[in-house]
C-alpha positions in Angstrom: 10.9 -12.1 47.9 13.5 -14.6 49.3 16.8 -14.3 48.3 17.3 -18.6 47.5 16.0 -20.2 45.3 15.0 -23.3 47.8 13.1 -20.6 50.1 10.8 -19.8 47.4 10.3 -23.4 47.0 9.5 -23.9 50.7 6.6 -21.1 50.4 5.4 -22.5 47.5 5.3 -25.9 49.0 3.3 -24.3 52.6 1.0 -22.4 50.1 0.1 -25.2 48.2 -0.4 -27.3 51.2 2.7 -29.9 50.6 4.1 -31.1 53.9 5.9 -33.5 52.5 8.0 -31.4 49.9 8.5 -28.6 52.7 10.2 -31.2 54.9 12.2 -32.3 51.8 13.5 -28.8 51.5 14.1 -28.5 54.8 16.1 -31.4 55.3 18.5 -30.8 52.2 19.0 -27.0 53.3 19.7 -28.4 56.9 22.1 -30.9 55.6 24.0 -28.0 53.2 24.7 -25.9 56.4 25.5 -28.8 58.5 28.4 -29.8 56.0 28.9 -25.7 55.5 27.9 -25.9 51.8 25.8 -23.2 53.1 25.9 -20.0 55.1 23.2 -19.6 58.0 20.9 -17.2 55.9 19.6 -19.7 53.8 18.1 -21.3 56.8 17.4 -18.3 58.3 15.0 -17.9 55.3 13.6 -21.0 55.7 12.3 -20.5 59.4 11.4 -16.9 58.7 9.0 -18.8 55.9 8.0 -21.3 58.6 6.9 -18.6 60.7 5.2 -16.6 59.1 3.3 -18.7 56.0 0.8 -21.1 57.6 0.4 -24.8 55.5 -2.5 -24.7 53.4 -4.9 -27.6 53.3 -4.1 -29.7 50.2 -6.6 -29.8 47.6 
């Protein structure tokens, strides 16, 4: 299990076919490391998820 809390969001978000929330996600984390409000593993968890947990077809 992911370590953050916005990684377990993320798969939750590809499992339950949300695109839109993913990219949400993905943009905040993105814009925590960019401003280093966050080290590089939260990120690294978030491609690790993007690789390896395809998006599920909504509904």
């Amino acid at each position: 299990m992911p370590e953050h809390q916005s990684a377990r969001d993320y798969i939750a978000a590809r499992n339950a076919g949300n695109a839109d929330a993913a990219s949400r996600i993905v943009t905040e984390v993105t814009a925590r490391y960019e401003t280093r409000t966050t080290d590089g593993s939260e990120l690294a968890e978030l491609l690790n998820a993007n690789l390896t947990i395809p998006l599920a077809q909504e509904g």
